[in-house]
mmCIF file of the N, C-alpha and C atoms, coordinates in Angstrom:
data_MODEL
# 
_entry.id   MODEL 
# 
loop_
_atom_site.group_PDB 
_atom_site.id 
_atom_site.type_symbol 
_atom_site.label_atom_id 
_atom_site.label_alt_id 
_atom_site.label_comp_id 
_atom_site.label_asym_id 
_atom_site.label_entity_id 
_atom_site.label_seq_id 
_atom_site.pdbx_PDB_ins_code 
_atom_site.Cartn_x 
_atom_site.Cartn_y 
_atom_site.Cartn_z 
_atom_site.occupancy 
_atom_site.B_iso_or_equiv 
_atom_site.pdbx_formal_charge 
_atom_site.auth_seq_id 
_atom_site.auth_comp_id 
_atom_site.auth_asym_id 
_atom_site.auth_atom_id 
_atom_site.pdbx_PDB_model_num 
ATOM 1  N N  . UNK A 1 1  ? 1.817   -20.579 7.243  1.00 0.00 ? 1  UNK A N  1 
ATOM 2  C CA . UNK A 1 1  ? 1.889   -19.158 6.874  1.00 0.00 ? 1  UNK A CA 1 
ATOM 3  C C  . UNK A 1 1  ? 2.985   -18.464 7.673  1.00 0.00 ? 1  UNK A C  1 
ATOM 4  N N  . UNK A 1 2  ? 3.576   -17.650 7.133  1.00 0.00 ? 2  UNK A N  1 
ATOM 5  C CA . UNK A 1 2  ? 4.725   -17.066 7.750  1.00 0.00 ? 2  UNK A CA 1 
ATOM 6  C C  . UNK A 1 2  ? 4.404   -15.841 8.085  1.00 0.00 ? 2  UNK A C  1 
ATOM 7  N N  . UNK A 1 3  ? 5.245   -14.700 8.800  1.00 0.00 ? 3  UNK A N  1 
ATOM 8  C CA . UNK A 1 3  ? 4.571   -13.806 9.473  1.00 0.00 ? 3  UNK A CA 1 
ATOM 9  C C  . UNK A 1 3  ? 5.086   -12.810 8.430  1.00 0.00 ? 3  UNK A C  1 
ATOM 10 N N  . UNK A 1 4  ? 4.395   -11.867 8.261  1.00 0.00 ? 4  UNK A N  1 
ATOM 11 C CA . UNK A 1 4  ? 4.361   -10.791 7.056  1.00 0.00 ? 4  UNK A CA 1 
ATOM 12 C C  . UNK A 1 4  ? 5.467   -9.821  7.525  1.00 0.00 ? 4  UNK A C  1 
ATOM 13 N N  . UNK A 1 5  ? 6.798   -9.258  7.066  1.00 0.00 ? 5  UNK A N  1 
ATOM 14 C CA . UNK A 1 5  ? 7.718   -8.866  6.784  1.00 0.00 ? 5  UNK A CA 1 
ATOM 15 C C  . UNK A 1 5  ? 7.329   -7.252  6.851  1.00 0.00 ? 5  UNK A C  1 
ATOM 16 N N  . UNK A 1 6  ? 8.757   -6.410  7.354  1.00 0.00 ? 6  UNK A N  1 
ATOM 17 C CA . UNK A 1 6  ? 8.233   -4.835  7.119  1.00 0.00 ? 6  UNK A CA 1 
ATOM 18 C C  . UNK A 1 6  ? 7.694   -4.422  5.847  1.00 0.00 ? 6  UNK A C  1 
ATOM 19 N N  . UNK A 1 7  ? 9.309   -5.655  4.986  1.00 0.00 ? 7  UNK A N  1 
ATOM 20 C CA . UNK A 1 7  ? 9.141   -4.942  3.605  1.00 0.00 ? 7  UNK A CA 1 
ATOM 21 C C  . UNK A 1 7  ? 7.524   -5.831  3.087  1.00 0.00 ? 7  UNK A C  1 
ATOM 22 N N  . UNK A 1 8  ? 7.304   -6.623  3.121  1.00 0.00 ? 8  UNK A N  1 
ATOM 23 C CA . UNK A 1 8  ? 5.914   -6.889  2.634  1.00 0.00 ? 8  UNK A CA 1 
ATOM 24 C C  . UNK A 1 8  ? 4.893   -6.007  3.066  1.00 0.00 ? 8  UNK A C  1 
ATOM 25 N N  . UNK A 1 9  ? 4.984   -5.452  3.940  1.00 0.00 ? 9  UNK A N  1 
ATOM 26 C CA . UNK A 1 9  ? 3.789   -4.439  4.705  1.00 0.00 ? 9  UNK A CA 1 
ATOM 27 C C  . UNK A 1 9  ? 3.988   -3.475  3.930  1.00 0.00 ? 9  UNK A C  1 
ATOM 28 N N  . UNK A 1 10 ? 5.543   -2.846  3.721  1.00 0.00 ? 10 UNK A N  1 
ATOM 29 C CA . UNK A 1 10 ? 5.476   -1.922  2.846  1.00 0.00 ? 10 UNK A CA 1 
ATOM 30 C C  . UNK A 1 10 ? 5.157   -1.971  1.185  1.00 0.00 ? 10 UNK A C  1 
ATOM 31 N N  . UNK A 1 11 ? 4.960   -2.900  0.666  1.00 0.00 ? 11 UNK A N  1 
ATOM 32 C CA . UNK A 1 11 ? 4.399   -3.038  -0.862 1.00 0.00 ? 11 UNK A CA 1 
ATOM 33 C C  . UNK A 1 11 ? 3.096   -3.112  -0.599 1.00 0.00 ? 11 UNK A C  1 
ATOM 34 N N  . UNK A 1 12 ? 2.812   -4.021  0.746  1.00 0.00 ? 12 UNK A N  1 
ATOM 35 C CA . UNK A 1 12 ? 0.900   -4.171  0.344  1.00 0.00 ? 12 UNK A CA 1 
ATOM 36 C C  . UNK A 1 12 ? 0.585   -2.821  0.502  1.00 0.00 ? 12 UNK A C  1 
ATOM 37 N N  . UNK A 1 13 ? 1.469   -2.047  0.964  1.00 0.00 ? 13 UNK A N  1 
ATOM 38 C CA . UNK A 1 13 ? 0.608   -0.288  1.426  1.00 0.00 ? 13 UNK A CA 1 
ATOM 39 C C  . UNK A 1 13 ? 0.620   0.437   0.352  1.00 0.00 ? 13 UNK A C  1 
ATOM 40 N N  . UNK A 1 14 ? 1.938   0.096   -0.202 1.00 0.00 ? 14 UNK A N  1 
ATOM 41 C CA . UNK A 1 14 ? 1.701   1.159   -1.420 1.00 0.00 ? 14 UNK A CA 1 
ATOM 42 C C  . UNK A 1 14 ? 1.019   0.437   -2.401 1.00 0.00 ? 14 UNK A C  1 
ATOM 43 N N  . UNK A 1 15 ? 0.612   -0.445  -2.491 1.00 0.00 ? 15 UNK A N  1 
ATOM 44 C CA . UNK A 1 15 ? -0.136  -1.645  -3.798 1.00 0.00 ? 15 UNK A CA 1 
ATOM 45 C C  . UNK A 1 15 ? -1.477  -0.705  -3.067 1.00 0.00 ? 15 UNK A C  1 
ATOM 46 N N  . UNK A 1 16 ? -2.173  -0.619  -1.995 1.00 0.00 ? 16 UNK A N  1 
ATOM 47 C CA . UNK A 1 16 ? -3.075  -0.160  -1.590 1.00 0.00 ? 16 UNK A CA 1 
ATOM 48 C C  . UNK A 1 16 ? -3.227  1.172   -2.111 1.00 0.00 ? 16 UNK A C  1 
ATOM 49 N N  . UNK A 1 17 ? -2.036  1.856   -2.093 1.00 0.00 ? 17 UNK A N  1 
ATOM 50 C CA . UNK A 1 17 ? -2.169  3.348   -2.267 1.00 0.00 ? 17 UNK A CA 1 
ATOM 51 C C  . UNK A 1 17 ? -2.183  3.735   -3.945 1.00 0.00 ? 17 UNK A C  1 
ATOM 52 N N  . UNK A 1 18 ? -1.616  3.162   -4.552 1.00 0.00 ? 18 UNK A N  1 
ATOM 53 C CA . UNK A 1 18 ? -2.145  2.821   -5.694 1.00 0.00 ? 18 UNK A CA 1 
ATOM 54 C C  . UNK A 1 18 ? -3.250  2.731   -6.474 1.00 0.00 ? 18 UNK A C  1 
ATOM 55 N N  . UNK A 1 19 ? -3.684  1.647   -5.798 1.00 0.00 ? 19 UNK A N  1 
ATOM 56 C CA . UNK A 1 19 ? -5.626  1.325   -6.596 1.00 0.00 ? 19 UNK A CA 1 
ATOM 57 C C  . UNK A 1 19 ? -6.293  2.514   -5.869 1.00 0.00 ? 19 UNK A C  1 
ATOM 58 N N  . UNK A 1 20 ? -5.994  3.366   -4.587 1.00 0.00 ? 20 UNK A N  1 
ATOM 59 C CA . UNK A 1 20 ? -6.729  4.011   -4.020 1.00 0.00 ? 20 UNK A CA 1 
ATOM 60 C C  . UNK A 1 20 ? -6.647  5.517   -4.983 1.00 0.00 ? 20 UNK A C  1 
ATOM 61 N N  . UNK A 1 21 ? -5.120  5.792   -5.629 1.00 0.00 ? 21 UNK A N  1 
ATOM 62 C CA . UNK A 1 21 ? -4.656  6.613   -6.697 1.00 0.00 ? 21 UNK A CA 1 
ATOM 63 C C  . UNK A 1 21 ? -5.910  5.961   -7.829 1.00 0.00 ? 21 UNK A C  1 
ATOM 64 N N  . UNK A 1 22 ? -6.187  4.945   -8.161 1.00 0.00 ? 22 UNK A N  1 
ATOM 65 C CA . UNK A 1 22 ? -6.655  4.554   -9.536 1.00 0.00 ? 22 UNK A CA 1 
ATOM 66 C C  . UNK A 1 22 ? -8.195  4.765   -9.641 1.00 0.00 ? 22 UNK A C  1 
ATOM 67 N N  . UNK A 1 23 ? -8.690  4.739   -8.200 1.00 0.00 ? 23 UNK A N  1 
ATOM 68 C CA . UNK A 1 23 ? -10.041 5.233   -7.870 1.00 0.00 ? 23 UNK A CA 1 
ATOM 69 C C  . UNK A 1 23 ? -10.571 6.407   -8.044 1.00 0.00 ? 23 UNK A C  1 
ATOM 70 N N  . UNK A 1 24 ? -9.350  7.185   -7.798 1.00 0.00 ? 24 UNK A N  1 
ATOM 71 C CA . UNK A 1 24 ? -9.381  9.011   -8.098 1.00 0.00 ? 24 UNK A CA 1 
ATOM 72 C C  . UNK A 1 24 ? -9.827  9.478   -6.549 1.00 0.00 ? 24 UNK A C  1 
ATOM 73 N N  . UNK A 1 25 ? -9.038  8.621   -5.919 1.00 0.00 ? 25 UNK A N  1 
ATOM 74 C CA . UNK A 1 25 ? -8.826  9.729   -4.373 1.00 0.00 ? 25 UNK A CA 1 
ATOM 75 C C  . UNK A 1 25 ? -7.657  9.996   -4.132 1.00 0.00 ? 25 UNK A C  1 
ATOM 76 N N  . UNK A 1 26 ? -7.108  11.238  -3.560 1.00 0.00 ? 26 UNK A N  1 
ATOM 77 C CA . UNK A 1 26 ? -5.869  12.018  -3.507 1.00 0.00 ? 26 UNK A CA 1 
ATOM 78 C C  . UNK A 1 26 ? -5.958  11.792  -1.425 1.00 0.00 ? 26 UNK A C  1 
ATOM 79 N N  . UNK A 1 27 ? -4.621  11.146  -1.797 1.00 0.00 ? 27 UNK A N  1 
ATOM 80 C CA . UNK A 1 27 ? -3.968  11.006  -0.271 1.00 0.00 ? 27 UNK A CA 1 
ATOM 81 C C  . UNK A 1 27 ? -2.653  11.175  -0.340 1.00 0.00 ? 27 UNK A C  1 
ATOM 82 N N  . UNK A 1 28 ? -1.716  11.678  1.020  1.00 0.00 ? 28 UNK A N  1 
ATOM 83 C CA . UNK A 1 28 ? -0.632  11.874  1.026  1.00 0.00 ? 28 UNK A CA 1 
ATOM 84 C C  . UNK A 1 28 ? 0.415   10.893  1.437  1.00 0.00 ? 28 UNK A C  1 
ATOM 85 N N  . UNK A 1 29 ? 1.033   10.604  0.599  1.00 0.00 ? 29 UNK A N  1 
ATOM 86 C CA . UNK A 1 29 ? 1.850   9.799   0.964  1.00 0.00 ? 29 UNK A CA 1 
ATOM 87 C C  . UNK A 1 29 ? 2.726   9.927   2.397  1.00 0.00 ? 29 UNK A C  1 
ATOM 88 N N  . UNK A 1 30 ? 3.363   8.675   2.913  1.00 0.00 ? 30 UNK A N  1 
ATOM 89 C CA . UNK A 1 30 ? 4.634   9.515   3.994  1.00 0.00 ? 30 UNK A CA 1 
ATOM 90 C C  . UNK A 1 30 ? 6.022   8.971   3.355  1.00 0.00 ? 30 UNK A C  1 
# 
């Protein structure tokens, strides 16, 4: 396993922020 990347951190967050959008909770992005 290789060590997880900024830019990978940054898609799993917004992939997170996403389904958390699809749930119908309102958070602010940065």
């Amino acid at each position: 396993m290789k060590q997880i990347t900024l830019e990978e951190a940054i898609l799993l967050a917004c992939k997170g922020l996403f389904l958390t959008v699809k749930n119908g909770h309102v958070i602010s992005t940065f």
